[in-house]
Biopython code that builds the backbone (N, CA, C, O; Angstrom):
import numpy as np
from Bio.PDB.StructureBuilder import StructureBuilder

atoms = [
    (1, "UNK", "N", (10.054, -21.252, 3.394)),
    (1, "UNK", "CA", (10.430, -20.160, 4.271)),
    (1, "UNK", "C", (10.103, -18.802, 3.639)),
    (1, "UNK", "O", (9.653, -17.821, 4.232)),
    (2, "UNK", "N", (10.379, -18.898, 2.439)),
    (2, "UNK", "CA", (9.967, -17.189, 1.520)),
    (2, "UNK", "C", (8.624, -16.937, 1.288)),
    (2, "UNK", "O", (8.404, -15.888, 0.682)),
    (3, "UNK", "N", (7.201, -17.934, 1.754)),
    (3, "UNK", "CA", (6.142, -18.091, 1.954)),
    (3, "UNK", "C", (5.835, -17.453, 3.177)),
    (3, "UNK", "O", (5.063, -16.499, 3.265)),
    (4, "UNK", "N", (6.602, -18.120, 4.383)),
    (4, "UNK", "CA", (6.570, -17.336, 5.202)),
    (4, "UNK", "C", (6.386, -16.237, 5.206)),
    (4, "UNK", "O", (5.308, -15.675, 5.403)),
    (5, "UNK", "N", (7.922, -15.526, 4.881)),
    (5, "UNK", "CA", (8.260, -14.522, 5.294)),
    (5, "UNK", "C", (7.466, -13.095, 4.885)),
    (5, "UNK", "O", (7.592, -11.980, 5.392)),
    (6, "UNK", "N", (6.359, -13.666, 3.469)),
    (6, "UNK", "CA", (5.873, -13.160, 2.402)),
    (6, "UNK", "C", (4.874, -12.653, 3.420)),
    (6, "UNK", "O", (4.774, -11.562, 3.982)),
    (7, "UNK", "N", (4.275, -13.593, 3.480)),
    (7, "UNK", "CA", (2.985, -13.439, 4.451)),
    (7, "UNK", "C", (3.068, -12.403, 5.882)),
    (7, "UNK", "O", (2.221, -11.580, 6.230)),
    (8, "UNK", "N", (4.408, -12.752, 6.587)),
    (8, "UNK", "CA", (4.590, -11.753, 7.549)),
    (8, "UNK", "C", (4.683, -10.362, 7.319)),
    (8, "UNK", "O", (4.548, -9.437, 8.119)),
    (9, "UNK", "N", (5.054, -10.340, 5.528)),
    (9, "UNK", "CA", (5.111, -8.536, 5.373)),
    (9, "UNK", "C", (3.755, -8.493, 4.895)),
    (9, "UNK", "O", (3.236, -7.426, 5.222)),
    (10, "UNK", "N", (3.212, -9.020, 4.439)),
    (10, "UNK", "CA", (1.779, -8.924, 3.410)),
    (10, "UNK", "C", (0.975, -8.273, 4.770)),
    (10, "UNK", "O", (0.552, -7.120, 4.683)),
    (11, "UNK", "N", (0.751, -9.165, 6.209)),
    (11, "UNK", "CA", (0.419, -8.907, 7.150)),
    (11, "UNK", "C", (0.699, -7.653, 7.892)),
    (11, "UNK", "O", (-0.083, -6.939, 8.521)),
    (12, "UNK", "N", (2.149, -7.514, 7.663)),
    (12, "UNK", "CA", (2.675, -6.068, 8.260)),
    (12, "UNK", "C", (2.018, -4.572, 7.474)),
    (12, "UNK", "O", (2.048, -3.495, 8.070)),
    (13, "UNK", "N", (1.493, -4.706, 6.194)),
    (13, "UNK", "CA", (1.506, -4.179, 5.297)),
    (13, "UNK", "C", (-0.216, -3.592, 5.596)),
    (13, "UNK", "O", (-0.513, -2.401, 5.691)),
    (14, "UNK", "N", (-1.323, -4.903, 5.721)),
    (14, "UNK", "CA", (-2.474, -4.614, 6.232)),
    (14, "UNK", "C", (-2.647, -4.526, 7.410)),
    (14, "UNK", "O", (-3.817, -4.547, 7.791)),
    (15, "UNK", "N", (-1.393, -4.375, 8.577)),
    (15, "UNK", "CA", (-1.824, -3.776, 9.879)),
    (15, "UNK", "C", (-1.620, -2.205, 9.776)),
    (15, "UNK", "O", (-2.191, -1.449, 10.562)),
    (16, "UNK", "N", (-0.814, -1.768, 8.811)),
    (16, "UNK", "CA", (-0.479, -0.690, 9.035)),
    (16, "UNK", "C", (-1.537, 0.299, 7.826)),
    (16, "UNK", "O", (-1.434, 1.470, 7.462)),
    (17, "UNK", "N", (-2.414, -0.659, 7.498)),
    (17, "UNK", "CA", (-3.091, 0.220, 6.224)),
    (17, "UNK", "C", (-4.461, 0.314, 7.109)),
    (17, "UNK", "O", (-5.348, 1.056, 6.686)),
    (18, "UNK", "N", (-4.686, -0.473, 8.427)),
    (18, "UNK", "CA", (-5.779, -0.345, 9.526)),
    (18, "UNK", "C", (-5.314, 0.691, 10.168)),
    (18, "UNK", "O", (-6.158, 1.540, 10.453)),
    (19, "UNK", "N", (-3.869, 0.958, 10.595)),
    (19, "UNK", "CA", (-3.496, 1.908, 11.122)),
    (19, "UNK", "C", (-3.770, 3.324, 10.728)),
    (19, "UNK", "O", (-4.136, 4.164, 11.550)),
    (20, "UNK", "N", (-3.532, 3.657, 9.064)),
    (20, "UNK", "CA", (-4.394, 4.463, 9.128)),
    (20, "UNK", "C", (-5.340, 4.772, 8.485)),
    (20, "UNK", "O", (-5.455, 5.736, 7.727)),
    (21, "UNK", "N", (-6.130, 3.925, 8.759)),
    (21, "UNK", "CA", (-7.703, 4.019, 8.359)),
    (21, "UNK", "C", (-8.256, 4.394, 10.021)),
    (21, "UNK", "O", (-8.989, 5.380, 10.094)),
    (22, "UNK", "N", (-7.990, 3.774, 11.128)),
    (22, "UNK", "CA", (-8.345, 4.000, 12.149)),
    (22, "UNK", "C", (-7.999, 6.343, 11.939)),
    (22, "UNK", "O", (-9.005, 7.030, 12.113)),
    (23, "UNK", "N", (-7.007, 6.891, 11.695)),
    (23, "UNK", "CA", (-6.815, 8.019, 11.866)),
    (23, "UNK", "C", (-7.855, 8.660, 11.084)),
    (23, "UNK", "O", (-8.442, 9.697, 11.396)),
    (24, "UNK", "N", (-8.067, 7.840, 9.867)),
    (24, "UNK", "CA", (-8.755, 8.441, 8.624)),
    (24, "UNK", "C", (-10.311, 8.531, 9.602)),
    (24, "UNK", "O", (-10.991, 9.557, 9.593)),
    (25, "UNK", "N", (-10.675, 7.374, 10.350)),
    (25, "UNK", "CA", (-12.447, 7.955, 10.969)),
    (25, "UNK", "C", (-12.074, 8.746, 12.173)),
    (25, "UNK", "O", (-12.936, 9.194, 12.930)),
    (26, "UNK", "N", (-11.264, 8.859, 12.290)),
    (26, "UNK", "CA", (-10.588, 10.322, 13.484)),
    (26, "UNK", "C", (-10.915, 11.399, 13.591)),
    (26, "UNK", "O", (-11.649, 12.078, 14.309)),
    (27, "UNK", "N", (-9.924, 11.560, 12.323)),
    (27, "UNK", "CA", (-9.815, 12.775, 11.513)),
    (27, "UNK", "C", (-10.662, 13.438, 10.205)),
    (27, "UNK", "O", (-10.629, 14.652, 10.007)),
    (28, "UNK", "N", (-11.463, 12.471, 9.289)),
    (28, "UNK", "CA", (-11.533, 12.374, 8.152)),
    (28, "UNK", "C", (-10.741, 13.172, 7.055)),
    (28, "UNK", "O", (-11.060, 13.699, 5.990)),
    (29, "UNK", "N", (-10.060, 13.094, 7.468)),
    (29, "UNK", "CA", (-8.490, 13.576, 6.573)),
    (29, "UNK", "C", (-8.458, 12.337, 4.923)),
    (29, "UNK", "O", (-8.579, 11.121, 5.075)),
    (30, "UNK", "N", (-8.357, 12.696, 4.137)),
    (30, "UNK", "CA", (-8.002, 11.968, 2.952)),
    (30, "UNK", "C", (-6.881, 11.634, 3.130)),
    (30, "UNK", "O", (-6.546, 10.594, 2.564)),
    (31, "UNK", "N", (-6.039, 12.223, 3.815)),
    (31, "UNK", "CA", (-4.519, 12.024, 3.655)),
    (31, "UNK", "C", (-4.237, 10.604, 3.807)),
    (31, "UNK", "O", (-3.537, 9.942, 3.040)),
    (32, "UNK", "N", (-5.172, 9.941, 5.447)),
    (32, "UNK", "CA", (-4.618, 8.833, 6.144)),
    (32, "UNK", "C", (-5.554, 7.845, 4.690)),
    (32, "UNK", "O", (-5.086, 6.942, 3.997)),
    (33, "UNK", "N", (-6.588, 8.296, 4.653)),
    (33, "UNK", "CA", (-7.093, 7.444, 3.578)),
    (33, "UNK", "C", (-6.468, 6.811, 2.272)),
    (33, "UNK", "O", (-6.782, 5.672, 1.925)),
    (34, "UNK", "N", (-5.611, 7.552, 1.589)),
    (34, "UNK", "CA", (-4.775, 7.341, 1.193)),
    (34, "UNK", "C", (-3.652, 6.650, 0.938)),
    (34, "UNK", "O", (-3.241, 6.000, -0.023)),
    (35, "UNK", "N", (-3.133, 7.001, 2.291)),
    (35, "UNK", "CA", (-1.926, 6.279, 2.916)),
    (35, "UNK", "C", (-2.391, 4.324, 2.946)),
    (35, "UNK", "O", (-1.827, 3.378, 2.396)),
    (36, "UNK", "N", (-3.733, 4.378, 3.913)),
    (36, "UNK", "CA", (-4.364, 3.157, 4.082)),
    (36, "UNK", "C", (-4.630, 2.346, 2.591)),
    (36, "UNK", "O", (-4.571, 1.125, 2.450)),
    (37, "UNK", "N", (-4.890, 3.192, 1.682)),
    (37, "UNK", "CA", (-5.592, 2.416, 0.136)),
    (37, "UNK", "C", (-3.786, 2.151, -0.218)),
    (37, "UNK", "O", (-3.753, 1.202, -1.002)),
    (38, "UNK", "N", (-2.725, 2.507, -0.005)),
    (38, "UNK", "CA", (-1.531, 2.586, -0.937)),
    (38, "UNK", "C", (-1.308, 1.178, -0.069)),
    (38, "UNK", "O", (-1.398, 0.194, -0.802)),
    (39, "UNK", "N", (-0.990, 0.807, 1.575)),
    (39, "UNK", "CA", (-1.009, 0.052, 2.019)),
    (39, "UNK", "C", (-1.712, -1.334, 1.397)),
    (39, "UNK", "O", (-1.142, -2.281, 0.855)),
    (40, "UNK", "N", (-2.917, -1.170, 1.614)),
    (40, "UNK", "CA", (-3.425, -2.358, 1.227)),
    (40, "UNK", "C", (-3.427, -2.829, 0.105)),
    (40, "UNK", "O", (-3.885, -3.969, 0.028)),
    (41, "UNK", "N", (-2.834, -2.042, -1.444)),
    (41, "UNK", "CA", (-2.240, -2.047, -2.649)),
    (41, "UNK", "C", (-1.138, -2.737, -2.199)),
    (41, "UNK", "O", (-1.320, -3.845, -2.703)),
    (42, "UNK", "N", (-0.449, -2.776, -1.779)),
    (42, "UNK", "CA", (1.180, -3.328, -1.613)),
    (42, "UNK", "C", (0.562, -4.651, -1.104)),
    (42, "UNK", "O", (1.011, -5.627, -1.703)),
    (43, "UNK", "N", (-0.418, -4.952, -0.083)),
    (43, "UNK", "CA", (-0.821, -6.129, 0.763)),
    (43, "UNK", "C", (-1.245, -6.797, -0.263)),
    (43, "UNK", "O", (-0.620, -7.856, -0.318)),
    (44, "UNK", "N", (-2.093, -6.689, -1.209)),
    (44, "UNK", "CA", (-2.540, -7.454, -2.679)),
    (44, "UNK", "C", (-1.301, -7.439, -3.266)),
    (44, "UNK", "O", (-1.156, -8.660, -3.212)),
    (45, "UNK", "N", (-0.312, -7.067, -3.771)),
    (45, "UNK", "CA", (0.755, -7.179, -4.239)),
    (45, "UNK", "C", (1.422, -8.202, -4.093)),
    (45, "UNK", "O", (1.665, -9.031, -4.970)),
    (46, "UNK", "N", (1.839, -8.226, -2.755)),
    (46, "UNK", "CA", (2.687, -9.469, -1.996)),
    (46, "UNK", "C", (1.894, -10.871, -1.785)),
    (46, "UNK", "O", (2.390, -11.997, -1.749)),
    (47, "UNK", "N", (0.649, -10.535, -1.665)),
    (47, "UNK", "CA", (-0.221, -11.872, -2.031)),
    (47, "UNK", "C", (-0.057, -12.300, -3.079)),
    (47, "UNK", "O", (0.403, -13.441, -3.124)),
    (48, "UNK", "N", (-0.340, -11.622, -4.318)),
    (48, "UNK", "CA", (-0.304, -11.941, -5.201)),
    (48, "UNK", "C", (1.319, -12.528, -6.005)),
    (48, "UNK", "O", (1.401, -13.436, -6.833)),
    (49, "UNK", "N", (2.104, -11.959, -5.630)),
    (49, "UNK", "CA", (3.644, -12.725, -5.191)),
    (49, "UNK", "C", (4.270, -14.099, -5.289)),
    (49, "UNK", "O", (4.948, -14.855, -5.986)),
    (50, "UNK", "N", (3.396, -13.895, -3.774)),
    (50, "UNK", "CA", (2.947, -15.584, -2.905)),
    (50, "UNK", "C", (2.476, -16.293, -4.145)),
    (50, "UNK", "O", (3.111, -17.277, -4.524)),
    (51, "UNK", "N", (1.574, -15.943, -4.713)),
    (51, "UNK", "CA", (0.184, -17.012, -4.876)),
    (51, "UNK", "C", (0.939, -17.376, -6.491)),
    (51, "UNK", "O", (0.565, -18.357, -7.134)),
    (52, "UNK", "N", (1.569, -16.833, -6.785)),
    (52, "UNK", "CA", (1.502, -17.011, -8.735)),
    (52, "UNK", "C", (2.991, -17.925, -8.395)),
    (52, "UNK", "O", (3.851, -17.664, -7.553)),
    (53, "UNK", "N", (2.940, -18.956, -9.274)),
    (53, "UNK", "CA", (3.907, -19.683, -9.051)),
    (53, "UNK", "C", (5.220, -18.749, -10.374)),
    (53, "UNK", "O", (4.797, -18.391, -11.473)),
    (54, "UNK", "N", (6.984, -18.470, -9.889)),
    (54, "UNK", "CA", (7.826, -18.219, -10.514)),
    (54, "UNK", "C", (7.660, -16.879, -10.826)),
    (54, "UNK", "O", (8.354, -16.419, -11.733)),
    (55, "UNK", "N", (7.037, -16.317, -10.368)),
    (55, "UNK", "CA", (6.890, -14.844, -9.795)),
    (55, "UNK", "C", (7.922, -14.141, -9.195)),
    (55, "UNK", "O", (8.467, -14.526, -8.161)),
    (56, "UNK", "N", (8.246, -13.030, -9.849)),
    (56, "UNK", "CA", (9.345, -12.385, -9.594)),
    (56, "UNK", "C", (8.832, -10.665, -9.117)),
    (56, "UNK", "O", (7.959, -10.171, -9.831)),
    (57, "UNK", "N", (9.304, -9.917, -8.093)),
    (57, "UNK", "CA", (9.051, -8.672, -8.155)),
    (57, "UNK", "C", (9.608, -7.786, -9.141)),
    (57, "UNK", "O", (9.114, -6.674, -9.328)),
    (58, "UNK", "N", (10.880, -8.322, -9.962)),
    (58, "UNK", "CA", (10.754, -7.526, -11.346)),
    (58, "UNK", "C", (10.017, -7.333, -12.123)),
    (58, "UNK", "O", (9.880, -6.261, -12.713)),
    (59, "UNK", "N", (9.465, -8.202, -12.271)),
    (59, "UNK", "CA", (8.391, -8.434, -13.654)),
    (59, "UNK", "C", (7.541, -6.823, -13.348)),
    (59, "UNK", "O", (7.411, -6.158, -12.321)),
    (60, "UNK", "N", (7.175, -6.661, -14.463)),
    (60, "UNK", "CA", (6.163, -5.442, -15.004)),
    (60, "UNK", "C", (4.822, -5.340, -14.438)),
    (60, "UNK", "O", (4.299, -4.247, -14.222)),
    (61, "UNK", "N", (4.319, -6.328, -14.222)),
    (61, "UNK", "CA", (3.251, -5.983, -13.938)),
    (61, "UNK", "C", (2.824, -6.095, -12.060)),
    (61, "UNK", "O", (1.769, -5.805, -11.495)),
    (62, "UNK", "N", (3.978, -6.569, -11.558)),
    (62, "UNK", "CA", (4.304, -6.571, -9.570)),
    (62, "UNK", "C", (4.829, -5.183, -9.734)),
    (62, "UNK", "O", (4.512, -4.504, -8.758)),
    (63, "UNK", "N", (5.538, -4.503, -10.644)),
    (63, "UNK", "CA", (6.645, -3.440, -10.324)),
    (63, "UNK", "C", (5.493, -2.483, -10.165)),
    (63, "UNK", "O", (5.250, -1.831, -9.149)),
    (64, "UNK", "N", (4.595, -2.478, -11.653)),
    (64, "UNK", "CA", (3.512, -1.360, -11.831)),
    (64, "UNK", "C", (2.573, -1.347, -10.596)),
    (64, "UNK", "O", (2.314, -0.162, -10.383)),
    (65, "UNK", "N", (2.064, -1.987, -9.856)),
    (65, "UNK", "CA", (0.971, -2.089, -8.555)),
    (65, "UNK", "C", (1.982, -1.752, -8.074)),
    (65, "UNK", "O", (2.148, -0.781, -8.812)),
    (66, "UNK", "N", (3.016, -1.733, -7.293)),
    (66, "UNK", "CA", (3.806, -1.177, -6.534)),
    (66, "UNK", "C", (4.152, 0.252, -6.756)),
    (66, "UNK", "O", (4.089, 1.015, -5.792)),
    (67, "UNK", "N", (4.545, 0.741, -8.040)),
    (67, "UNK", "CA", (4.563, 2.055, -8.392)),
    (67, "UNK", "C", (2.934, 3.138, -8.422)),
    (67, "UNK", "O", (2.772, 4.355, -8.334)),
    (68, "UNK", "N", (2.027, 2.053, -8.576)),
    (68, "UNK", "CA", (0.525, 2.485, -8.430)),
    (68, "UNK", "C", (0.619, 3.370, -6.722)),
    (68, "UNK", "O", (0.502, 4.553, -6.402)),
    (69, "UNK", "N", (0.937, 1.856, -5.788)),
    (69, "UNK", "CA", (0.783, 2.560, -4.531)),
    (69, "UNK", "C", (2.078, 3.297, -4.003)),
    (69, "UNK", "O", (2.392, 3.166, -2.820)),
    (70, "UNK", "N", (2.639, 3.871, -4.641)),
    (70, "UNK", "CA", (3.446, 4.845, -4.225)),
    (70, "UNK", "C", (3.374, 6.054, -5.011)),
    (70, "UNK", "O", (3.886, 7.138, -4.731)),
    (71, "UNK", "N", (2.655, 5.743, -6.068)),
    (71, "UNK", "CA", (1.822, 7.315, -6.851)),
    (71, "UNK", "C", (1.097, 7.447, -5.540)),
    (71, "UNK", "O", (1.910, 8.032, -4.825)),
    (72, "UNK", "N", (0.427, 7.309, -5.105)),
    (72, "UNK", "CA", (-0.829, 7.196, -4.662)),
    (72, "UNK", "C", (-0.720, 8.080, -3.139)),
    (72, "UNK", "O", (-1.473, 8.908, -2.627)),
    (73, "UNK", "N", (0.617, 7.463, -2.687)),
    (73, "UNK", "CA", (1.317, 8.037, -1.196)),
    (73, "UNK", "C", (1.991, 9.680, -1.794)),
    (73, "UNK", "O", (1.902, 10.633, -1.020)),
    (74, "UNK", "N", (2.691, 9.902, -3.299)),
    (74, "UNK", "CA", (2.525, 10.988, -3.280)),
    (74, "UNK", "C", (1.735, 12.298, -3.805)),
    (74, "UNK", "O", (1.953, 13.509, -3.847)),
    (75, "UNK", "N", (0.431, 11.182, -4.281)),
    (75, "UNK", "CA", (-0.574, 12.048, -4.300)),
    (75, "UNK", "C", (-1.031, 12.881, -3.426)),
    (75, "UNK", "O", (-1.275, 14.085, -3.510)),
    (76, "UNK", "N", (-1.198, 11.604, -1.969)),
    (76, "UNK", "CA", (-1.303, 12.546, -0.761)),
    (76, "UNK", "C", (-1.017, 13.142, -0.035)),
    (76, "UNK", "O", (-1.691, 13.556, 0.908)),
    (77, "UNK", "N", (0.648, 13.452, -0.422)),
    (77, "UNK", "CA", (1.352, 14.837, -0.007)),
    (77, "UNK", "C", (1.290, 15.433, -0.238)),
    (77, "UNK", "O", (1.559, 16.412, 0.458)),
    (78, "UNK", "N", (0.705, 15.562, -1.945)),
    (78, "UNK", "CA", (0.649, 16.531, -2.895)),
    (78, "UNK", "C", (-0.644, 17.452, -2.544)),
    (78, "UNK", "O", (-0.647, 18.680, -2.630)),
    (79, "UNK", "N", (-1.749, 16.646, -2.130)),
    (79, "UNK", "CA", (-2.803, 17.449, -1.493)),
    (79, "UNK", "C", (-2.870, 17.760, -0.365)),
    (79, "UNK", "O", (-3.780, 18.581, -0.247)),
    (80, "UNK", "N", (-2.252, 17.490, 0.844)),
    (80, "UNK", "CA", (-2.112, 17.588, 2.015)),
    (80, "UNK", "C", (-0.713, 19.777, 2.043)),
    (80, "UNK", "O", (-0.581, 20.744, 2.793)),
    (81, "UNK", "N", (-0.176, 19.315, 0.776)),
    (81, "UNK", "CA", (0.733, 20.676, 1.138)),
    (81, "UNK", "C", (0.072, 21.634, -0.052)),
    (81, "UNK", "O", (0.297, 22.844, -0.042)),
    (82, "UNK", "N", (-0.461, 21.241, -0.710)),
    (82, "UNK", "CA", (-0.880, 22.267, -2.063)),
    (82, "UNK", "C", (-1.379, 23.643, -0.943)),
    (82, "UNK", "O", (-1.658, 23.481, 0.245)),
    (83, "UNK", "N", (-1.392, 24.712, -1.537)),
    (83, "UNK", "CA", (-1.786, 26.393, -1.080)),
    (83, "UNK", "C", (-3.292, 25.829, -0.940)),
    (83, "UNK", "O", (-3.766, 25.078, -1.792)),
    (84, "UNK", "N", (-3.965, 26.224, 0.133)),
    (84, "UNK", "CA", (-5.329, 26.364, 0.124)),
    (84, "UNK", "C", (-5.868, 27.951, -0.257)),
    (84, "UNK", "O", (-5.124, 28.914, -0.068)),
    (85, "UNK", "N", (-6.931, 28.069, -0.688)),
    (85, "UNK", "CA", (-7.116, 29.271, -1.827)),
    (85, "UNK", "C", (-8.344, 29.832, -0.338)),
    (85, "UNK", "O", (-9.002, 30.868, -0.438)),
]
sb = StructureBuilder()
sb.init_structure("model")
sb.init_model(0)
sb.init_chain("A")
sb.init_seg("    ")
for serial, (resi, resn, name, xyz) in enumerate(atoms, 1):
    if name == "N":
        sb.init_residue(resn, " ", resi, " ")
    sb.init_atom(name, np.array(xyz, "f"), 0.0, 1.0, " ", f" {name:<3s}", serial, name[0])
structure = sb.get_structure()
């Protein structure tokens, strides 16, 4: 069942990193680009989860890819509000 359920967010995770990639050829905004690469970081994450047997999301090296794609989401706030010169 936790296979399941894995997969249904892993899935939720790369619909919403299409979501905005679709804005990103819109707009060509980096922002959504961004957003989409942090997404699909988390979607390899949770695969990778799944796939390693006794795998824990504590462990160091699930925590770090997870903290990767959430640097990453506030990178692109960080450029999206910085002063334009």
């Amino acid at each position: 069942m936790n296979d399941l359920l894995a997969g249904a967010v892993a899935m939720g995770f790369a619909l919403i990193g299409l979501f905005f990639l679709r804005f990103w050829r819109r707009t060509g905004d980096r922002f959504f680009l961004y957003f989409a690469a942090s997404f699909w970081i988390e979607t390899a994450n949770r695969i990778a989860l799944s796939l390693v047997p006794y795998a824990s999301e504590h462990e160091p090296v699930f925590y770090l890819v997870r903290l990767l794609g959430y640097a990453l989401i506030l990178v692109a706030i960080w450029q999206k509000n910085r002063a334009r010169r």
